[in-house]
MIGUKOL-425854 format. One record per residue: residue in one letter; x, y, z of N, C-alpha, C in turn. Coordinates in steps of 0.1 Angstrom, whole numbers, padded with zeros to 4 digits, always signed. Each point is the difference from the previous one (the first is absolute). Layout:
// MIGUKOL-425854
aXYZXYZXYZ...
END
This chain:
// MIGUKOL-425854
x+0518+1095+0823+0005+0000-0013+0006-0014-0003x-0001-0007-0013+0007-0008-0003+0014-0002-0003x+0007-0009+0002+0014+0003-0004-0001+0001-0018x+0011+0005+0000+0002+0006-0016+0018-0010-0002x-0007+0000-0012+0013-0006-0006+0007+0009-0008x+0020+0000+0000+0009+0012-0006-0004-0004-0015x-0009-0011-0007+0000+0004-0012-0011+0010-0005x-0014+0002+0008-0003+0007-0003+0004+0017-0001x+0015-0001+0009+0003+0012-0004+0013+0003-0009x+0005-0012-0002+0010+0005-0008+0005-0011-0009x-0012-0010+0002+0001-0009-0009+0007-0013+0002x+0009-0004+0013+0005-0007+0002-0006-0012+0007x+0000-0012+0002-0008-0011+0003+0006-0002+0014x-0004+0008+0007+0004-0005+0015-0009+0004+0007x-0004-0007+0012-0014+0006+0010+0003+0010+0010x-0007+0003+0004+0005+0012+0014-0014-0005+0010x+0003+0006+0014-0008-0003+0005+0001+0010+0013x-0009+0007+0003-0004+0008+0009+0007-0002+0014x-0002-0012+0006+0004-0005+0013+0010-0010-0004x+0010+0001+0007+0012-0005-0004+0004-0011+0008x-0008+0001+0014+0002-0005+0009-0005-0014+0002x-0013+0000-0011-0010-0009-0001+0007-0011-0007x+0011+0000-0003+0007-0014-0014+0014+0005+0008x+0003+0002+0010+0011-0005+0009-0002-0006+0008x-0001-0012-0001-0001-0010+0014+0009+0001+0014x+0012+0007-0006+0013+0000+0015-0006+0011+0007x-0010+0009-0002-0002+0013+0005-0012-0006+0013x-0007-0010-0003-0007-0005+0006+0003-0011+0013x+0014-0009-0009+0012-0004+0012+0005+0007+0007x+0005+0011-0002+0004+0008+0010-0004+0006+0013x-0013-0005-0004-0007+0009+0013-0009-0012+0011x+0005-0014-0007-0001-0010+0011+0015-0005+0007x+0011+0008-0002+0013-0001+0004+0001+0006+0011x+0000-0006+0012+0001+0007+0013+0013+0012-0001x+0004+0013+0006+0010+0003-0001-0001+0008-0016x+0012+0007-0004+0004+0005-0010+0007-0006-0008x+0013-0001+0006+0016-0003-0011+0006+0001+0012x+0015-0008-0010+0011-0001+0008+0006+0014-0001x+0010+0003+0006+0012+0012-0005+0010-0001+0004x+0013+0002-0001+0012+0002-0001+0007+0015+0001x+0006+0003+0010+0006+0011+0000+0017-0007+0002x+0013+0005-0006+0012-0004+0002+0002+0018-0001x+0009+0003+0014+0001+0014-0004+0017-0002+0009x+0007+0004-0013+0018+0002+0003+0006+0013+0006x-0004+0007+0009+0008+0009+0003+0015+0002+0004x+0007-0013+0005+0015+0004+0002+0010-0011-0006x+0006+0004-0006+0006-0005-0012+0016-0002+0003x+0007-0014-0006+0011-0007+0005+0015+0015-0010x-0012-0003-0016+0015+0009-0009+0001+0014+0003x+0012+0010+0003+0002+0012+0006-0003+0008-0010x-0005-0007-0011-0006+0008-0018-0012+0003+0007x-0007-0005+0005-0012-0003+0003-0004+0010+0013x-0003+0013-0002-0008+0004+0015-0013-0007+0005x+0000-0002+0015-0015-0003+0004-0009+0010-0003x-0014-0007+0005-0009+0008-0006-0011+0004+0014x+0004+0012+0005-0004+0000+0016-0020-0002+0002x-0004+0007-0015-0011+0004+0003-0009-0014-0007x+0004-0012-0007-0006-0007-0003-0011-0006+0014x+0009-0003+0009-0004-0007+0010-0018+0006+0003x-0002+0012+0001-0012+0005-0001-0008-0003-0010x+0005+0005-0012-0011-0004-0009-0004-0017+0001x+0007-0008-0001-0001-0013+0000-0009-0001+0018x-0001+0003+0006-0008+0000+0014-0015+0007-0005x-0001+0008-0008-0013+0004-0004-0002-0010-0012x+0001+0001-0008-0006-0016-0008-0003-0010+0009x+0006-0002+0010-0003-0014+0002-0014+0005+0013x+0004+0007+0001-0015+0003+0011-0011+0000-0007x-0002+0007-0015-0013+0000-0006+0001-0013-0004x+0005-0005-0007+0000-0016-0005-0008-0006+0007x+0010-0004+0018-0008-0004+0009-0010+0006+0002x-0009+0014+0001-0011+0002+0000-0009-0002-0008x+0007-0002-0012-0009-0006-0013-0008-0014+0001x+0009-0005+0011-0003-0017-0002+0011-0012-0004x+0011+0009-0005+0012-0010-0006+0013-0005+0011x+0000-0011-0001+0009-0010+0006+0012+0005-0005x+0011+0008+0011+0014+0008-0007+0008-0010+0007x+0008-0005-0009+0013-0002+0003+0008+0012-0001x+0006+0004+0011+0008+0010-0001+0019-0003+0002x+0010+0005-0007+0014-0003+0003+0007+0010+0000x+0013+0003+0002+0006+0012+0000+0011-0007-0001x+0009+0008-0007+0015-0001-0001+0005-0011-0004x+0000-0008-0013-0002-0013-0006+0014+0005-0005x+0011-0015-0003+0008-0001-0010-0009-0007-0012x+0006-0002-0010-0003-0003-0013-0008-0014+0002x+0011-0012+0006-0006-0014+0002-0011+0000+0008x-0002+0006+0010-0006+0003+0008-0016+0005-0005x-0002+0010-0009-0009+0006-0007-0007-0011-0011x+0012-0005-0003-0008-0017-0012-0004-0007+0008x+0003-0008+0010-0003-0002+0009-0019+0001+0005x+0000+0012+0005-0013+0003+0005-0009+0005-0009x+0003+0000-0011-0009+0000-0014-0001-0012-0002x+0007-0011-0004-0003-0011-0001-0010-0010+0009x+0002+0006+0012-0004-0010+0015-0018+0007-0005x+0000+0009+0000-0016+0011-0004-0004-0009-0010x+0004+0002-0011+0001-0004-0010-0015-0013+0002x+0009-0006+0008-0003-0019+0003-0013-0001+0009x-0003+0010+0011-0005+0006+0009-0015+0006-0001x+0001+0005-0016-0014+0006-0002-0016-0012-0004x-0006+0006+0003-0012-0011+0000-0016+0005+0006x-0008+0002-0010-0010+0004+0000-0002+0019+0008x+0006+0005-0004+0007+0013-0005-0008+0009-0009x-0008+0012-0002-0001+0008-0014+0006+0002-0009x+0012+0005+0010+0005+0014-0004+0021+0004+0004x+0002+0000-0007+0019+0000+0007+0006+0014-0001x+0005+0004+0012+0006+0016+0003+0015-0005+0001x+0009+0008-0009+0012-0002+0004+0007+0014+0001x+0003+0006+0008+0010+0015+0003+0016-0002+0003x+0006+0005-0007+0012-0005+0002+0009+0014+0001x+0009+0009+0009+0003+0007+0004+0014-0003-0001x+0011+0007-0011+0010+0000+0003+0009+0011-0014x+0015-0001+0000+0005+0003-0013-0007-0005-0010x+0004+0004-0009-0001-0006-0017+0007+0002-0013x+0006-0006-0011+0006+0005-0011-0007+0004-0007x+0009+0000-0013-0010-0006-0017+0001-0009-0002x-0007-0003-0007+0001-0019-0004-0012-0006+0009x-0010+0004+0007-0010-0007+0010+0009-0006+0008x+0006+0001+0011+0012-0003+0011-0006+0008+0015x-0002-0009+0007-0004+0008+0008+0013-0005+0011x+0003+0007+0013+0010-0001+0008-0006-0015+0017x+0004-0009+0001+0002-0004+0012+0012+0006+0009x+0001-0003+0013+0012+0011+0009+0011-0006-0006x+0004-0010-0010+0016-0002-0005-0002-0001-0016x-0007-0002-0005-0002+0002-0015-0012-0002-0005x-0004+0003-0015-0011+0002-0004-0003-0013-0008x-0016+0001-0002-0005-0013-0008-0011+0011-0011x-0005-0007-0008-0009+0000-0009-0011+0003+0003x-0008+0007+0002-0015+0002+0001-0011-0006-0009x+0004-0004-0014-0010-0014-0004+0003-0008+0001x+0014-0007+0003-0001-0011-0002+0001-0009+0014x+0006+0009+0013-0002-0004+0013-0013+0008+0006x-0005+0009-0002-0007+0006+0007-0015-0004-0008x-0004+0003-0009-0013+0003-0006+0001-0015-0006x+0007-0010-0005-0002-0010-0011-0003-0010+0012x+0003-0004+0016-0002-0010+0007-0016-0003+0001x-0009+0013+0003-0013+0002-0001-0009+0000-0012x+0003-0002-0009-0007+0003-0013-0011-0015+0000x-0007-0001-0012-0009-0015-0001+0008-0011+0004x+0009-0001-0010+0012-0009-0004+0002-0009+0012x+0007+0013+0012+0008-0008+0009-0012+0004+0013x-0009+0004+0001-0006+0002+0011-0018-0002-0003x-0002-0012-0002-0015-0004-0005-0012+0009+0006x+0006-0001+0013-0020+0005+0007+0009+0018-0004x+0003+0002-0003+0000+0014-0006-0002+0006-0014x-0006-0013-0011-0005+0006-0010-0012+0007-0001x-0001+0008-0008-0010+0007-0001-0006+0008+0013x+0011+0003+0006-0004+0005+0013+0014+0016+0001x-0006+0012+0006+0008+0011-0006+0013-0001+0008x+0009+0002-0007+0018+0002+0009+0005+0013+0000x+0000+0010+0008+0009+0009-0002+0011+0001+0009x+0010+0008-0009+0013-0004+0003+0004+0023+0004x+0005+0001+0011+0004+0013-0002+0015+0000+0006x+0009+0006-0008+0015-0005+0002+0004+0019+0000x+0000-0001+0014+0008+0018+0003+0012+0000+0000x+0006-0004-0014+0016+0010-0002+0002+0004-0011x+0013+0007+0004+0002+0002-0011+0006-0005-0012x-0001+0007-0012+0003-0012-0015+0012+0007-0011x+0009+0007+0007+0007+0005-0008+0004+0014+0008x+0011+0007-0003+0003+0015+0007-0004+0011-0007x-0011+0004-0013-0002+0014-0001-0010-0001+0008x-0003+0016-0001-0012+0005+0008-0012+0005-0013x-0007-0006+0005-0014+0003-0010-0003+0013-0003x-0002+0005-0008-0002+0015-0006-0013-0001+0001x-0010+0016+0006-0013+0000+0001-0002+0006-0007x-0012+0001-0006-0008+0009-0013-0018+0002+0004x+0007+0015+0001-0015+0011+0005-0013-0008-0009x-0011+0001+0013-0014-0005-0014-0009+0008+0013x-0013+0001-0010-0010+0002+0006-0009-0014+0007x-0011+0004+0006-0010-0012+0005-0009-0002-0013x+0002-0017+0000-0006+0000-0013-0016+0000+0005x-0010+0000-0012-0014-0002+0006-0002-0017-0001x-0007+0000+0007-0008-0015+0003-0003-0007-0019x+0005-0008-0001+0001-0008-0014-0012-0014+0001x-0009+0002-0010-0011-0011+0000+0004-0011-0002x-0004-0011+0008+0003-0017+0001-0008-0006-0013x+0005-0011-0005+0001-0010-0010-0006-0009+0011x-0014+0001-0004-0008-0014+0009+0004-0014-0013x+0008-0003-0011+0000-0009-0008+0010-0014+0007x-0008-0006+0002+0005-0014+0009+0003-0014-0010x+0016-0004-0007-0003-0011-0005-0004-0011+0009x-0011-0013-0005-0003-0008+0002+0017-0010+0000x-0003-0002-0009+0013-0011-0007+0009+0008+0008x+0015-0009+0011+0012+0006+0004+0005-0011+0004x+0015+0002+0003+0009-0016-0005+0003+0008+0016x+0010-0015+0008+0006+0004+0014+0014-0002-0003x+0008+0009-0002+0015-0004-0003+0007+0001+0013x+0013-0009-0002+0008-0001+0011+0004+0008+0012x-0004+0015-0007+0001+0013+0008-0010+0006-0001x-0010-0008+0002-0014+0007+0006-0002+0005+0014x-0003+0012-0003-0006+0001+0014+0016+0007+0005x+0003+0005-0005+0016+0005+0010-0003+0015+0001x+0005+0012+0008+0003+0011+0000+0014+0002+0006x+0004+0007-0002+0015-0003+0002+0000+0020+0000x+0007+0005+0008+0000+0012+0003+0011+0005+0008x+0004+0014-0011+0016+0004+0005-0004+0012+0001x+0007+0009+0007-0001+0013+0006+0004+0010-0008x+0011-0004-0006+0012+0007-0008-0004-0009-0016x+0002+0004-0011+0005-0004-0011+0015-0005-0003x-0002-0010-0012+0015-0008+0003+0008+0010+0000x+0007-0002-0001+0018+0006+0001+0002+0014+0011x-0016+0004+0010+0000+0011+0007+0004-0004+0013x-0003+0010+0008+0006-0007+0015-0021+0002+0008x+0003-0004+0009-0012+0003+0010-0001+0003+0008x-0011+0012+0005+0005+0007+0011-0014-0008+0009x+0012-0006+0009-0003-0006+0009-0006+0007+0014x-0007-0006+0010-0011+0010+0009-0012+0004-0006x-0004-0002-0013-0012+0005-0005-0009-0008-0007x+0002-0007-0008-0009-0013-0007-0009-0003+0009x+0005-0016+0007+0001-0002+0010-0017+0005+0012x+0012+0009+0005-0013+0009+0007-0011+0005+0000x-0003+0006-0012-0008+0003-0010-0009-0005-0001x+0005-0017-0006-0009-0012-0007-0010-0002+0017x+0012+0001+0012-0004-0004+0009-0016+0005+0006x+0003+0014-0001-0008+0011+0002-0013-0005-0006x+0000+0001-0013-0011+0004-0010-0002-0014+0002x+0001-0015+0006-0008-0008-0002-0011+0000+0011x+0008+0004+0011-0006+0005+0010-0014+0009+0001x+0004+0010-0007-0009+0011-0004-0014-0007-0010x+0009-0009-0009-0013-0003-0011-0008-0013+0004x+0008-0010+0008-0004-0010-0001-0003-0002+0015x+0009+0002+0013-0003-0007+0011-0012+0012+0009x+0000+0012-0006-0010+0015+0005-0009+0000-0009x-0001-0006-0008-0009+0001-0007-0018-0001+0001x-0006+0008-0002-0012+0004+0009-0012-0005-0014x-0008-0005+0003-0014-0005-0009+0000+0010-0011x+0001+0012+0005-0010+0009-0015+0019+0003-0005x+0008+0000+0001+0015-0002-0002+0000-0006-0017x+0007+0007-0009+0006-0006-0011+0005-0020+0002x+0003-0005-0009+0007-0015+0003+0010+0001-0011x+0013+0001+0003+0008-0003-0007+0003-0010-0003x+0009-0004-0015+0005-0012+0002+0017+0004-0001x+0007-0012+0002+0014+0004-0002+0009+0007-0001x+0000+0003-0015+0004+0005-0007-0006+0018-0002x-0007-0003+0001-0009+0017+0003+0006+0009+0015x+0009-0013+0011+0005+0006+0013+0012+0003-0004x+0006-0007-0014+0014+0001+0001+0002+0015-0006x-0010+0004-0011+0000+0009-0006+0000+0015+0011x-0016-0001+0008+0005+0011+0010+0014-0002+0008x+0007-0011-0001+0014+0000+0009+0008+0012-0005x+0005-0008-0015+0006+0009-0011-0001+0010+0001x-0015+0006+0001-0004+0017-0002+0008+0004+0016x-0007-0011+0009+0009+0014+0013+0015-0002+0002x+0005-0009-0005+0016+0000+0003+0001+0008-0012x-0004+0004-0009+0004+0009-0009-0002+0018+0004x-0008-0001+0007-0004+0014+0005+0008+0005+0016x+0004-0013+0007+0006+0000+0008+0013+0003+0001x+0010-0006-0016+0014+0002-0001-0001+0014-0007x-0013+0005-0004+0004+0016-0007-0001+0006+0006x-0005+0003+0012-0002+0006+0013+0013+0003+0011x+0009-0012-0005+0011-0004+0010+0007+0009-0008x+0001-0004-0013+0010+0011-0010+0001+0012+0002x-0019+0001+0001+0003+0016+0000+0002+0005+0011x+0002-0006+0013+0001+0006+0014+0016-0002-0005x+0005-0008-0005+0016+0002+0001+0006+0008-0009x-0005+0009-0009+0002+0008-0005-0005+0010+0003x-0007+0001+0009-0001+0011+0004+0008+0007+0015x+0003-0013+0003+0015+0001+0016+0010-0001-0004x+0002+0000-0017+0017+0000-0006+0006+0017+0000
END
């Protein structure tokens, strides 16, 4: 089939094109890049303020990320238990450090406010402007146009998220419509991913594990006649089972109340 252009369908003057892959030249860099990506794990479990409980169970999760990572192929810096200077610090030294690279993993395991504040063991910094803004085009060149995700497991405020009953939806038809014409803005290429919604808390022990699991499951077991996910399609089944997993928990604890 030929590619089709969106004006013939709705009148608009832009092209589309079947293979998407074919007019991205980084997709083709990518796969003469020895290795994967760098990554970053900073995971704070024991904390200086007495406001502040530690967090017994991160230490695990943050030990399974970093195992798939490294079985993925990615070079982990791994840290534990950072003060604030300390955390700018080893963001900035990375920062300087990367160099013919895909791809950048950053997991960061600790408290969290509102306001995007995330916790080092004696106070909190910013999550765009220390955490996410050091790596962008701007300030980290061989990482333009190359994917960043960022997953920050805390929490972002003290309610508790209210759940709302749904059914399984059915499978929804894809939009094969591909613009030609796309600009690369400063925050290209970012994913940035929270557990909890702002001002919620997070329930910690399950993200994490999960993500761990199911990369495992989709990506590193993954067998020839096997589906291929990408990304964002793993994060989704996360979602679904930490959602099925905390209604399960509910309802066993309502049912021992």
């Amino acid at each position: 089939m030929e590619p089709k252009t969106i004006e013939e369908i709705d009148g608009k003057p832009t092209y589309v094109e079947e293979n998407i892959a074919a007019r991205i030249p980084q997709l083709e860099y990518y796969e003469e890049v020895p290795g994967i990506g760098r990554a970053l794990i900073i995971n704070n479990e024991n904390f200086i303020s007495p406001n502040l409980p530690n967090l017994p169970h991160s230490k695990k999760e943050a030990d399974a990320i970093q195992e798939v990572l490294e079985a993925l192929g990615f070079k982990v810096d791994r840290h534990d238990n950072k003060m604030l200077k300390e955390m700018v610090e080893i963001i900035n030294s990375l920062r300087q450090d990367i160099h013919n690279c895909w791809c950048f993993f950053c997991v960061i395991l600790s408290h969290g406010t509102i306001g995007d504040r995330v916790y080092a063991t004696d106070d909190h910094l910013g999550i765009s402007e220390n955490v996410i803004d050091p790596f962008l085009g701007s300030n980290c060149p061989d990482l333009i146009g190359k994917p960043k995700i960022f997953i920050i497991e805390a929490c972002r405020g003290q309610n508790v998220e209210e759940a709302a009953e749904t059914n399984p939806l059915l499978p929804q038809a894809r939009s094969t419509i591909v613009p030609v014409k796309y600009s690369l803005p400063r925050t290209a290429d970012v994913l940035i991913c929270h557990p909890s919604s702002n001002g919620s808390i997070a329930y910690m022990g399950q993200f994490l594990s999960t993500l761990s699991a199911m990369l495992k499951q989709c990506v590193l077991a993954r067998g020839p006649e096997d589906p291929v996910y990408c990304f964002m399609e793993i994060l989704t089944l996360v979602n679904d089972r930490v959602a099925i997993n905390s209604a399960a928990m509910q309802m066993s604890t309502t049912e021992n109340s």
